[in-house]
N, CA, C and O atoms as a GROMACS GRO file, in nm:
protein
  340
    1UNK      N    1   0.085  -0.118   0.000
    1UNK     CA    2   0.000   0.000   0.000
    1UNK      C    3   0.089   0.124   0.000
    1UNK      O    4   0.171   0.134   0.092
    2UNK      N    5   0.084   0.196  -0.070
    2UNK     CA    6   0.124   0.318  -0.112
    2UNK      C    7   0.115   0.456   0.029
    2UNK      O    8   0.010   0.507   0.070
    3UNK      N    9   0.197   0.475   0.058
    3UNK     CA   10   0.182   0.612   0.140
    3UNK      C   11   0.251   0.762   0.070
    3UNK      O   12   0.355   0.783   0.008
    4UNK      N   13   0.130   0.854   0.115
    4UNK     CA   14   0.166   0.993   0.112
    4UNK      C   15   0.281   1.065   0.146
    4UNK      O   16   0.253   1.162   0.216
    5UNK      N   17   0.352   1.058   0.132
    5UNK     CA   18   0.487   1.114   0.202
    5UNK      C   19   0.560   1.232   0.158
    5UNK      O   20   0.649   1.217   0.075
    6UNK      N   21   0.527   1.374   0.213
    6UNK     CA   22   0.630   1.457   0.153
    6UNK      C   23   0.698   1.565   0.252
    6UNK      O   24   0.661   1.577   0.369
    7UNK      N   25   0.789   1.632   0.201
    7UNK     CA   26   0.854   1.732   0.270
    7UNK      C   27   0.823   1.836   0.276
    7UNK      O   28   0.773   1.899   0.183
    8UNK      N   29   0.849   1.884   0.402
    8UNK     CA   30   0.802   2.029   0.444
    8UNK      C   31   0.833   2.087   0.381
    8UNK      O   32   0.928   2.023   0.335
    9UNK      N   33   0.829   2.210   0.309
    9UNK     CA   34   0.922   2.352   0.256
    9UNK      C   35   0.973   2.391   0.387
    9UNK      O   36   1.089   2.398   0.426
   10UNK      N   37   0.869   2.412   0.442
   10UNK     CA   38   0.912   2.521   0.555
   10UNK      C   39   1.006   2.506   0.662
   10UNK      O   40   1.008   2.577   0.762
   11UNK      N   41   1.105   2.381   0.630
   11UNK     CA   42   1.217   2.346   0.728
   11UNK      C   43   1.286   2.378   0.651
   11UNK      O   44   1.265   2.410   0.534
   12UNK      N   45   1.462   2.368   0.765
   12UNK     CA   46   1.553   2.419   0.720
   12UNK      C   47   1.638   2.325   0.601
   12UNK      O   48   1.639   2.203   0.620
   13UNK      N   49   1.697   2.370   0.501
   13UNK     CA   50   1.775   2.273   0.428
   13UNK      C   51   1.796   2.143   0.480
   13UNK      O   52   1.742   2.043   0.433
   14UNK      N   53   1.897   2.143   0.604
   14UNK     CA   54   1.958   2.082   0.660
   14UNK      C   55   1.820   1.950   0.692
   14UNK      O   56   1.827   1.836   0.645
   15UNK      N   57   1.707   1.998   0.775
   15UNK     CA   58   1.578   1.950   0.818
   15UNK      C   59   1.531   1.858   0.724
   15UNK      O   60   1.504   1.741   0.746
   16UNK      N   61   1.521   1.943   0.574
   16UNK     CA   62   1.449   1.884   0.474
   16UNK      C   63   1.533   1.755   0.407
   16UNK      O   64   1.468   1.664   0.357
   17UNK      N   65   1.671   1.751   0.408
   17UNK     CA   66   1.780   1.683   0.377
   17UNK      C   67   1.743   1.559   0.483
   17UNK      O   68   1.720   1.454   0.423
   18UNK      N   69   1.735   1.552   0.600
   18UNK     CA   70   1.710   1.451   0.699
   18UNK      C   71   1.578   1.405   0.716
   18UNK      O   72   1.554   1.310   0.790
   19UNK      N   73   1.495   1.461   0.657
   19UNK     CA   74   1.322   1.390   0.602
   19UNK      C   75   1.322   1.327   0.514
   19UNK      O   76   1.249   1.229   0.497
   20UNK      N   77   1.449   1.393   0.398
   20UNK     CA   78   1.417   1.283   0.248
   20UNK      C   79   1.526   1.158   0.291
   20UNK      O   80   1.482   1.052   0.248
   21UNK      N   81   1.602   1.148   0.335
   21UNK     CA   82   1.688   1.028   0.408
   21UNK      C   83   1.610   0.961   0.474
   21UNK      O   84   1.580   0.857   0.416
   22UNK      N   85   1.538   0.982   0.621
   22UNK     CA   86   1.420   0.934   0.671
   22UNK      C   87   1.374   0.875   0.547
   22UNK      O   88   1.452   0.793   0.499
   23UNK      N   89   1.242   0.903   0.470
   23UNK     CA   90   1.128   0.904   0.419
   23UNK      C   91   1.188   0.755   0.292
   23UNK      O   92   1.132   0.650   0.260
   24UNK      N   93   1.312   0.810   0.255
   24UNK     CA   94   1.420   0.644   0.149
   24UNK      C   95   1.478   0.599   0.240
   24UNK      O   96   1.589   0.572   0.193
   25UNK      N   97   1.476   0.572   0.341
   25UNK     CA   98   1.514   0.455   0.440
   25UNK      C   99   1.690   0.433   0.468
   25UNK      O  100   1.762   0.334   0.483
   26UNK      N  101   1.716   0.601   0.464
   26UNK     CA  102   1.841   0.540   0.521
   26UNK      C  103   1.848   0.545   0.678
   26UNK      O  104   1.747   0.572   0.742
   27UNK      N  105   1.954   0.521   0.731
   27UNK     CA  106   1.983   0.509   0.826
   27UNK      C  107   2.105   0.500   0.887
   27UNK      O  108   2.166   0.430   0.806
   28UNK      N  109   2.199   0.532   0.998
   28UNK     CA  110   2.332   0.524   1.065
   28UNK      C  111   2.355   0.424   1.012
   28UNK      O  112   2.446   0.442   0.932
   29UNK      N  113   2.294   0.242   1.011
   29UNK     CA  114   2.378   0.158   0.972
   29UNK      C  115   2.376   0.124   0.809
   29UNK      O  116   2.463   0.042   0.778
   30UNK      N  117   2.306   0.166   0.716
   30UNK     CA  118   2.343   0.187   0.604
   30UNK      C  119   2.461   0.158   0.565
   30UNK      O  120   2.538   0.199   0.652
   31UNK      N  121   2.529   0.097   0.463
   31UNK     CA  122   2.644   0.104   0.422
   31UNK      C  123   2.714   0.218   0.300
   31UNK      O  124   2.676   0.240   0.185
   32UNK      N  125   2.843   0.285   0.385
   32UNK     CA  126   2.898   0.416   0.323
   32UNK      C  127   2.838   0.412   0.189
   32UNK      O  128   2.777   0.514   0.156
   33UNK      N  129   2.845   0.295   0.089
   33UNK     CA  130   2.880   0.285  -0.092
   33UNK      C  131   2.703   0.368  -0.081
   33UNK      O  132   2.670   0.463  -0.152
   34UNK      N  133   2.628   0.315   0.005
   34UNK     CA  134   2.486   0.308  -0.059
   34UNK      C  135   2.438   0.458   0.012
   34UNK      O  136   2.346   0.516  -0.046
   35UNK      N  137   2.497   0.524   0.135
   35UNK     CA  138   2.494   0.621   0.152
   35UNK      C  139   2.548   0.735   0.069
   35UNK      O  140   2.523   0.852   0.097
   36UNK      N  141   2.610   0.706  -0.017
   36UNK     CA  142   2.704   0.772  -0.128
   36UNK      C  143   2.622   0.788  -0.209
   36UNK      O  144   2.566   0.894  -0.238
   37UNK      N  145   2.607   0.685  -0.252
   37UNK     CA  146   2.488   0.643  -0.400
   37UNK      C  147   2.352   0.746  -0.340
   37UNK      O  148   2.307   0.821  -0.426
   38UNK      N  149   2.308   0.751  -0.248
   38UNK     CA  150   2.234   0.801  -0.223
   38UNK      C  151   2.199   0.981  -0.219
   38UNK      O  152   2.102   1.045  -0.259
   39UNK      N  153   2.326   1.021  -0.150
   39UNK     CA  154   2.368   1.151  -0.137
   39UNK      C  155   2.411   1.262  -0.238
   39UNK      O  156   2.415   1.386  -0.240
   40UNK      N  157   2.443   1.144  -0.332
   40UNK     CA  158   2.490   1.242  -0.507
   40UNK      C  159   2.369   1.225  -0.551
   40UNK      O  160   2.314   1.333  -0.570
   41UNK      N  161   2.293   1.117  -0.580
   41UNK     CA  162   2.186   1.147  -0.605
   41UNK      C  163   2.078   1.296  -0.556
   41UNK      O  164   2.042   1.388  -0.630
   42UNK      N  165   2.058   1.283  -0.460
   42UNK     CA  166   2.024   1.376  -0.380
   42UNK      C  167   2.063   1.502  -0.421
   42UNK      O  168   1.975   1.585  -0.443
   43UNK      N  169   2.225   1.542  -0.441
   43UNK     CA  170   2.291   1.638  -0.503
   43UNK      C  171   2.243   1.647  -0.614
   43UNK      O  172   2.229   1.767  -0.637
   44UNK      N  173   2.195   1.563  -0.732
   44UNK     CA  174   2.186   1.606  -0.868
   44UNK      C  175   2.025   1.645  -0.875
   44UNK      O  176   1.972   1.710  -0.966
   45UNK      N  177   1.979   1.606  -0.791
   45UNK     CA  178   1.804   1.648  -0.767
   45UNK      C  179   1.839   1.817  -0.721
   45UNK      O  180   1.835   1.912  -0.800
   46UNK      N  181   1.870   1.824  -0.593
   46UNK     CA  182   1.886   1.970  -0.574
   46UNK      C  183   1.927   2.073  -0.669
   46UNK      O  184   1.889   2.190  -0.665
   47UNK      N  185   2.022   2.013  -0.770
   47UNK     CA  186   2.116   2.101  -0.824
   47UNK      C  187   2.012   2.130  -0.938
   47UNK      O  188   1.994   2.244  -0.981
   48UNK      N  189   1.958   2.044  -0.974
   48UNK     CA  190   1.857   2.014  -1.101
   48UNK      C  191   1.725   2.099  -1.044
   48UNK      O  192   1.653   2.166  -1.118
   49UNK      N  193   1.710   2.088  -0.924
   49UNK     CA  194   1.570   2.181  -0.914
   49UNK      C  195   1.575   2.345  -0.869
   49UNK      O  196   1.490   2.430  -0.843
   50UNK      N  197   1.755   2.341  -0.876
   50UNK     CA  198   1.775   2.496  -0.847
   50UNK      C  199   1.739   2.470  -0.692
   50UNK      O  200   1.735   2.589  -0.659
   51UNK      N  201   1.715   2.411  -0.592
   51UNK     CA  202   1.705   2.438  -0.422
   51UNK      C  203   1.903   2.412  -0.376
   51UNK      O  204   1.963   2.308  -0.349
   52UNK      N  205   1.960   2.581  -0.386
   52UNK     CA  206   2.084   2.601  -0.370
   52UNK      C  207   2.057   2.546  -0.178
   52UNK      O  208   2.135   2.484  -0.106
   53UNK      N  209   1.977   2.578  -0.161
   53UNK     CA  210   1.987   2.516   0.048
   53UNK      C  211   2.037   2.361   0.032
   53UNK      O  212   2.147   2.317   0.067
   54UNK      N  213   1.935   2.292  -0.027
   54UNK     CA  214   1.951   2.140  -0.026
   54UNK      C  215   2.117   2.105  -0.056
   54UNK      O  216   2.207   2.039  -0.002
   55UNK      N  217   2.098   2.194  -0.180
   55UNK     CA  218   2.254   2.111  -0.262
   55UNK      C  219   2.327   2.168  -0.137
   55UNK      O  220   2.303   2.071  -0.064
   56UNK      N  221   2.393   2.245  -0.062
   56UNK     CA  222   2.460   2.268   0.050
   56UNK      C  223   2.437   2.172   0.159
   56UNK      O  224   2.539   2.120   0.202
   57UNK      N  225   2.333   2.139   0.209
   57UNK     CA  226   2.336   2.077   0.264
   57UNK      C  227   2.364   1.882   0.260
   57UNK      O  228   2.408   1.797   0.338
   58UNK      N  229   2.312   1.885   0.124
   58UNK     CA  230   2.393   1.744   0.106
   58UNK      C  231   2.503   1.748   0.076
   58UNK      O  232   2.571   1.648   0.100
   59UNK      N  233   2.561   1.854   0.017
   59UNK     CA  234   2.765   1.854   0.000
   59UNK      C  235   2.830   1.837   0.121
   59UNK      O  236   2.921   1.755   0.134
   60UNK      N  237   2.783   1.920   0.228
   60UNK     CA  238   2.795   1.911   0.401
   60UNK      C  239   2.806   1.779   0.426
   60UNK      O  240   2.908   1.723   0.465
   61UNK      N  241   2.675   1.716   0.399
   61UNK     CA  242   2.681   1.564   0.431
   61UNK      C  243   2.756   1.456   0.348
   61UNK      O  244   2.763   1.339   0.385
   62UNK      N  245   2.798   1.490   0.265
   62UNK     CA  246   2.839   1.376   0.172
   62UNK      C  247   3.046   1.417   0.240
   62UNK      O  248   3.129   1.327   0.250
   63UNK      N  249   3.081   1.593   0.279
   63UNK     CA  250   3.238   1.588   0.359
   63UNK      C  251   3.195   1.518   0.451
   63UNK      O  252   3.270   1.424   0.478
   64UNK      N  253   3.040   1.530   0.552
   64UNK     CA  254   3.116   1.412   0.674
   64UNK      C  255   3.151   1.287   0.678
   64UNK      O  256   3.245   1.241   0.743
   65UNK      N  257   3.028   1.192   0.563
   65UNK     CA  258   3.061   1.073   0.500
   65UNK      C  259   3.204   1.050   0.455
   65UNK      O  260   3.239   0.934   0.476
   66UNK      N  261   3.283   1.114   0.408
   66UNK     CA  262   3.398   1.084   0.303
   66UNK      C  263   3.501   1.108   0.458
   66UNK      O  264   3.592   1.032   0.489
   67UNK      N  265   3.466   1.211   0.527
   67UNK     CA  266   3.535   1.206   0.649
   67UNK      C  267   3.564   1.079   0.749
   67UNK      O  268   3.671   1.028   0.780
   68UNK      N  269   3.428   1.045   0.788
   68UNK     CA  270   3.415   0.932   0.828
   68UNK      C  271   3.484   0.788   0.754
   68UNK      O  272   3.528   0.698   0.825
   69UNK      N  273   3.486   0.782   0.634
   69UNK     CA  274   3.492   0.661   0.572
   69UNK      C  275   3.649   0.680   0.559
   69UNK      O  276   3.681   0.572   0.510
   70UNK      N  277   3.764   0.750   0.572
   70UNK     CA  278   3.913   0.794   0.583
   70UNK      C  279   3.887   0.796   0.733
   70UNK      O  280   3.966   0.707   0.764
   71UNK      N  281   3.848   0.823   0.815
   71UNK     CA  282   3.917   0.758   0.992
   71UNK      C  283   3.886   0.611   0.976
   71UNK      O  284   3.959   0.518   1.011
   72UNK      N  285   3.773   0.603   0.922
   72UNK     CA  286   3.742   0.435   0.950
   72UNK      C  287   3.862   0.318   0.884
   72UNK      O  288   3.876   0.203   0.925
   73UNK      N  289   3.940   0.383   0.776
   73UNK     CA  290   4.026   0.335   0.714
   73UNK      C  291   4.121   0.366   0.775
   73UNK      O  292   4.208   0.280   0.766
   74UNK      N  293   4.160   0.478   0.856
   74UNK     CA  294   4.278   0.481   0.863
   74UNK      C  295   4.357   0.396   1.016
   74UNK      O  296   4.474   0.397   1.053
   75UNK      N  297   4.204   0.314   1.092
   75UNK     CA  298   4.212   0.269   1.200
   75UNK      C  299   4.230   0.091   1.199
   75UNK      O  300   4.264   0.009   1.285
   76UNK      N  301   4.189   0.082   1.065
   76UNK     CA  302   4.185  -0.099   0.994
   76UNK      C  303   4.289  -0.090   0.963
   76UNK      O  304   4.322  -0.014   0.872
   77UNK      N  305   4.409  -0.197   1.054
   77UNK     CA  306   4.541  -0.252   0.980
   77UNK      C  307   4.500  -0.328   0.886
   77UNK      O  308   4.406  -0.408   0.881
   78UNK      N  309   4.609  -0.287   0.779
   78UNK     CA  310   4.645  -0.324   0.642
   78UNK      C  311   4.769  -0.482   0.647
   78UNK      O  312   4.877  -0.501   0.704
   79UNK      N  313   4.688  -0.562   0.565
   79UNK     CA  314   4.678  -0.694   0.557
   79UNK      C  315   4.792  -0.684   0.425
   79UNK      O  316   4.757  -0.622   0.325
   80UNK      N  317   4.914  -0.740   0.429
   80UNK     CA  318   4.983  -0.733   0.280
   80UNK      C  319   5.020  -0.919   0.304
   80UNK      O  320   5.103  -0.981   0.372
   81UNK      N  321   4.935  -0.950   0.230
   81UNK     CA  322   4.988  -1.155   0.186
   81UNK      C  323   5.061  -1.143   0.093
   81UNK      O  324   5.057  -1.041   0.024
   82UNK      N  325   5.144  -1.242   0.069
   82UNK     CA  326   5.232  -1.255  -0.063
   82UNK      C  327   5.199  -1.379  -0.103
   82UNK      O  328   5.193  -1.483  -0.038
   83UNK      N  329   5.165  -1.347  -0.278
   83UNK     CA  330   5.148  -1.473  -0.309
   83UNK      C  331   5.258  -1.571  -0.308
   83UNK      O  332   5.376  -1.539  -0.321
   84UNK      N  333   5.221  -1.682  -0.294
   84UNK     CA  334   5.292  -1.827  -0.316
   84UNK      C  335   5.295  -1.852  -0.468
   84UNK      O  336   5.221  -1.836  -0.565
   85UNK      N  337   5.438  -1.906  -0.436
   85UNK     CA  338   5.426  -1.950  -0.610
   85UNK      C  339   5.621  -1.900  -0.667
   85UNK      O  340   5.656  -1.915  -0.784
   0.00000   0.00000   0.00000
């Protein structure tokens, strides 16, 4: 069954950015690739509908993502095997 679902205008970029995430089901445990996939998307909608708030506010979100995903790497020791042979 189909639901009604839309976004306020009348919140802030930032607000309206965290309703349309809500509303497509992301979430903290999401995985980075699909939070990515998600967030440029997002970017090319804003940019495409002219809402300069949105596109700021998902560029915001897409440095903390890329932020996050470089500590998270930079805390996983690096595995070097050598092949046999």
């Amino acid at each position: 069954m189909a639901t009604n679902a839309t976004i306020s205008p009348n919140l802030t970029p930032t607000a309206r950015l965290n309703q349309a995430l809500d509303l497509l089901g992301h979430s903290e445990a999401t995985l980075p690739v699909h939070s990515s996939n998600l967030l440029h998307a997002l970017e090319i909608f804003s940019v495409s509908s002219g809402d300069t708030g949105l596109e700021m506010a998902v560029r915001a979100r897409i440095g903390i993502l890329r932020e996050s995903i470089v500590a998270n790497r930079s805390q996983t020791p690096l595995t070097i095997r050598r092949r046999q042979g």
